[in-house]
N, C-alpha and C positions, 0 to 999 in steps of 0.2 A: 193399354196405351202403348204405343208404335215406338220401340229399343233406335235411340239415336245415338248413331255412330260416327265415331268422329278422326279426323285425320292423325296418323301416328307421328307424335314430334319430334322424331329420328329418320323416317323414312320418307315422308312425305318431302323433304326438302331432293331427297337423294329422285323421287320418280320425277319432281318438275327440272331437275338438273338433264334428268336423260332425255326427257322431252324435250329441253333447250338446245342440251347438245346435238341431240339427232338431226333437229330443224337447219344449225347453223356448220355441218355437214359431217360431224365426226361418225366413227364408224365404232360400230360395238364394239371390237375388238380393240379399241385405242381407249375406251370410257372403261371397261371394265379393266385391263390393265393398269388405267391411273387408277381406281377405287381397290384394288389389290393390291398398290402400291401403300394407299391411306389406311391400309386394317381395314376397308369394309368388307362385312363378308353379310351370308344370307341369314337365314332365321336357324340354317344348320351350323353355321359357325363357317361354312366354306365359302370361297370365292364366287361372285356371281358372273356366270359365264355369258359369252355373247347370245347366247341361243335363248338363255334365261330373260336378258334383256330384251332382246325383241318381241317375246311373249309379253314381255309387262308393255311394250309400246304398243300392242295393238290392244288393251285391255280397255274396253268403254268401261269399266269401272270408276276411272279417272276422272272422267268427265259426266260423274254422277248418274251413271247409268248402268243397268244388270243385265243381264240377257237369259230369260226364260220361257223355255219353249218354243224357241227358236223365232223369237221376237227380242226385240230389244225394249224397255218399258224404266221409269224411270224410279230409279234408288234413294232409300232414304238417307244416304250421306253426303257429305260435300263433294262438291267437283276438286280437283287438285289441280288441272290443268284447264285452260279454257276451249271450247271449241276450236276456234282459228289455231292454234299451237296443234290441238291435236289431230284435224285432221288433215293440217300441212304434214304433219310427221306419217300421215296413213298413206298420202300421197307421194312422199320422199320413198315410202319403204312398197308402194306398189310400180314404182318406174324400175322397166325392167333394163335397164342402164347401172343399174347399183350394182348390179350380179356382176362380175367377171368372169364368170366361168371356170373361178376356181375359189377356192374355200378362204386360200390367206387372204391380206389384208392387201389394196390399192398400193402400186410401190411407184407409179409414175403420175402424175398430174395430168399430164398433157394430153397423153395417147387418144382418149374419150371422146378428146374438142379437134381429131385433126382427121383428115381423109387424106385419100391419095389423090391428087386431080385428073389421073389418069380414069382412072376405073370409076371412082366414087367412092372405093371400100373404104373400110378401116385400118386405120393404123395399129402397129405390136412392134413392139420394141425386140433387136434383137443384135448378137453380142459376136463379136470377130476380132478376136487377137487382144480381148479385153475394153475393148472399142466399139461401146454401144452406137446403135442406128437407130433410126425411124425408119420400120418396110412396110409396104404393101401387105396386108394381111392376105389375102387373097389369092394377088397375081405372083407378087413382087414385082410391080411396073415400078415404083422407088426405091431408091435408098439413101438417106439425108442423116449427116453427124446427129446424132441425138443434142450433144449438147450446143451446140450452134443454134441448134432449133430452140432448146428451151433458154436460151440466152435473149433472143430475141422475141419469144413470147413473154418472160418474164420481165424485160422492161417495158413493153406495151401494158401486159396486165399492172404495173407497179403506175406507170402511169395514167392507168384509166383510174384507179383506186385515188389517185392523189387530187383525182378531180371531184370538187363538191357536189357538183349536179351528177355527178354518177351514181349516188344512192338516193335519187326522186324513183318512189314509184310508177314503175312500167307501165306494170298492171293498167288494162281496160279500167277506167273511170266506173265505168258503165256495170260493167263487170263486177267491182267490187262494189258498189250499191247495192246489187242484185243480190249478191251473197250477206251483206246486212241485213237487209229484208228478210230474204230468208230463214236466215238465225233467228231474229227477232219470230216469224212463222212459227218456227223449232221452237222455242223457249216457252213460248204459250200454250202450243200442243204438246208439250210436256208435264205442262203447270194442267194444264185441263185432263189429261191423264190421271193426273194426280187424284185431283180432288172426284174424279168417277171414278177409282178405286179404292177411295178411302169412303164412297157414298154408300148406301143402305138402302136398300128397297123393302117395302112395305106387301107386295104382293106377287104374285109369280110372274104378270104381265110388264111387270114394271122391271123385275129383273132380267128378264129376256131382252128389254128394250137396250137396257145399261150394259149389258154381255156386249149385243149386237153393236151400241155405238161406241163403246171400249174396241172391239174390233176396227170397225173401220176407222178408230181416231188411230193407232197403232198403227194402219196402213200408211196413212198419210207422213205420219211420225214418221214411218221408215224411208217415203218416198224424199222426205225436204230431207234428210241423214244423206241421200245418197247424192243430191242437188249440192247439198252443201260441201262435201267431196270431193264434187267435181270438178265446182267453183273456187276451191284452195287453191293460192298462188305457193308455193314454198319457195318461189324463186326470186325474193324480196333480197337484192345485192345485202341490203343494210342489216340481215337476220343471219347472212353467210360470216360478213367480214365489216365490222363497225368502222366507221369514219375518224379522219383524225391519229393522230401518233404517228408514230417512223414507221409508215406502210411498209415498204425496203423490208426491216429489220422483223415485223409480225409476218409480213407475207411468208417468209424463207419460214417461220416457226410454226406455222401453219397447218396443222395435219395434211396428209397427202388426200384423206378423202373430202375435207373441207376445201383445197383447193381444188382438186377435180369437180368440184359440184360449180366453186364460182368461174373457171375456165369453161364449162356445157353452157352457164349463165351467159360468159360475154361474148364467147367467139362463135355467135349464129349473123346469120347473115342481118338482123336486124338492130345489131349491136355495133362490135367491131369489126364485123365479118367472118364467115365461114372460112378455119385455115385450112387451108392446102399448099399438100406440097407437090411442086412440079416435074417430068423427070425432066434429068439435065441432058441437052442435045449431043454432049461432046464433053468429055474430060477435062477441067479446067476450062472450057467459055463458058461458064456458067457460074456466079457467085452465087454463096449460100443464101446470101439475105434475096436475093432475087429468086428461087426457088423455093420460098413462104409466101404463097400471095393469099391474101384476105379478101374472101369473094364476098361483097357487101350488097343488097337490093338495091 
C-alpha cells in the first residue's frame, strides 16, 4: 500500500509565504533577512540563505510533482502551492531583467523603467559631489537630478495606485481562458498518469502497451507544463501592491524590489507611458519636469 505523505505544519506555511512574496516582487535577499530576524532557520539550525531560497522556488515538488529521470511525473503528496502562483514565480525568476548585474540587493526603483531618449539605452545612477543623477548608461547623452526625477514619477505612480480601475486585469481575456483550459488539460493528464502507473498488467503485450502510452502521456504532460509557462501573467498590479489604505504611506515602505517590478509594470508605453529623459538644449531653458516625457502608443 502507496506511504502518504503529507505537508509539514511548520514549514509548509513558510514555502507558500516565499511563493507569495516572490510573486508580489520581493527579493530573496529582503525574505530571508526578515525570517533571520523571526529565529527561522533550516533543518541545520542556520539561517536560510537567498541561494537556498531560490532552489526551493523552482522545486515542482510543491505543486505535487517529482521529477525522475529526467521527466517530470506526478507525486504522491499534496501540492502546497497552486499552479498559477507557481509558475508566475518561474516566470518572475526566468526575466532576465531581475539580474543587475551584480550580486547585492535592487537599491533604486526607477533606473529599470527609464531610458535616455537620446539613444534608447538604459539608465545608471550616478554620484557628483554627493549628488546623485540619472545618466546615460551607454553614451552619457543625459544627465537629470535623481531626485527631481523620482519626485515626479512617484507622485504619478501614487496616483495611478490611488485609482480603482487601475487593478482590472490587463491580461488578454482571451489569453487567460486559454491558460484555464489548459490547466484544466494539465490536471487530467496528471490524474491519467496516475492511475497508469498505479495499473497492473496481466501479460507482456499489455505491459509494453502501458510503458509506451505512459510515455507519450508524459510527453504531452510536459508539453501543456511548458504552455502553461508561457501563458503566466505575473504582472497582475493587484498581486504586486493591493488596493485600498494610504497608498502614499505603503508605497514609500515598499521594498525596492517590489517597487521596481510595479514601476517595469506601469511605465510601458501601454500604460502610463515609456519614461524618458530628454537632453537639455541649454543650461537652465530647460525645466526638469519638462525633460521626463512619457512616450504613450
Amino acid at each position: 500500500m502507496p506511504v502518504r505523505q503529507y505537508a509539514h505544519p511548520d514549514e509548509a506555511p513558510l514555502i507558500l509565504e516565499l511563493f507569495t512574496r516572490t510573486r508580489a516582487g520581493h527579493s530573496f535577499r529582503a525574505i530571508a533577512r526578515d525570517w533571520a530576524a523571526k529565529g527561522i532557520t533550516g533543518r541545520r539550525g542556520k539561517p536560510i540563505s537567498p541561494e537556498t531560497m531560490r532552489d526551493l522556488a523552482l522545486n515542482v515538488a510543491y505543486i505535487g510533482l517529482r521529477s525522475s529521470k529526467g521527466t517530470t511525473v506526478t507525486a504522491s503528496w499534496e501540492r502546497l502551492v497552486s499552479d498559477e502562483l507557481f509558475y508566475e514565480v518561474q516566470a518572475i525568476l526566468a526575466d532576465p531583467s531581475r539580474f543587475s548585474g551584480n550580486s547585492g540587493a535592487p537599491r533604486h526603483e526607477f533606473t529599470g523603467a527609464i531610458v535616455c531618449d537620446v539613444c534608447s539605452g538604459s539608465i545608471t545612477v550616478s554620484y557628483k559631489r554627493d549628488t546623485a543623477a540619472y545618466v546615460c548608461k551607454g553614451k552619457g547623452c543625459v544627465r537629470v537630478d535623481k531626485a527631481g526625477v523620482d519626485e515626479i514619477l512617484t507622485r504619478v505612480v501614487v496616483a495611478h495606485l490611488n485609482r480603482p480601475d487601475a487593478y482590472e486585469d490587463s491580461s488578454d481575456a482571451g489569453e487567460g481562458s486559454q491558460a484555464a483550459a489548459i490547466r484544466n488539460q494539465l490536471a487530467q493528464g496528471r490524474a491519467d498518469l496516475r492511475d497508469m502507473e498505479e495499473a497492473t498488467s496481466e501479460t507482456l503485450a499489455e505491459a509494453r502497451i502501458l510503458a509506451r502510452s505512459v510515455e507519450r502521456l508524459e510527453g504531452k504532460i510536459k508539453e501543456l507544463e511548458d504552455q502553461v509557462r508561457e501563458l503566466s501573467r505575473p504582472t497582475r498590479l493587484s498581486t504586486l501592491f493591493r488596493p485600498g489604505g494610504n497608498v502614499t504611506t505603503r508605497w514609500l515602505r515598499t521594498p525596492v524590489s517590489a517597487q521596481r517590478a510595479i514601476a517595469a509594470l506601469l511605465f510601458t508605453p501601454t500604460v502610463l507611458g515609456q519614461v524618458r529623459l530628454t537632453r537639455s538644449p541649454a543650461p537652465g531653458k530647460r525645466g526638469l519636469i519638462e525633460r521626463v516625457e512619457f512616450r504613450r502608443v
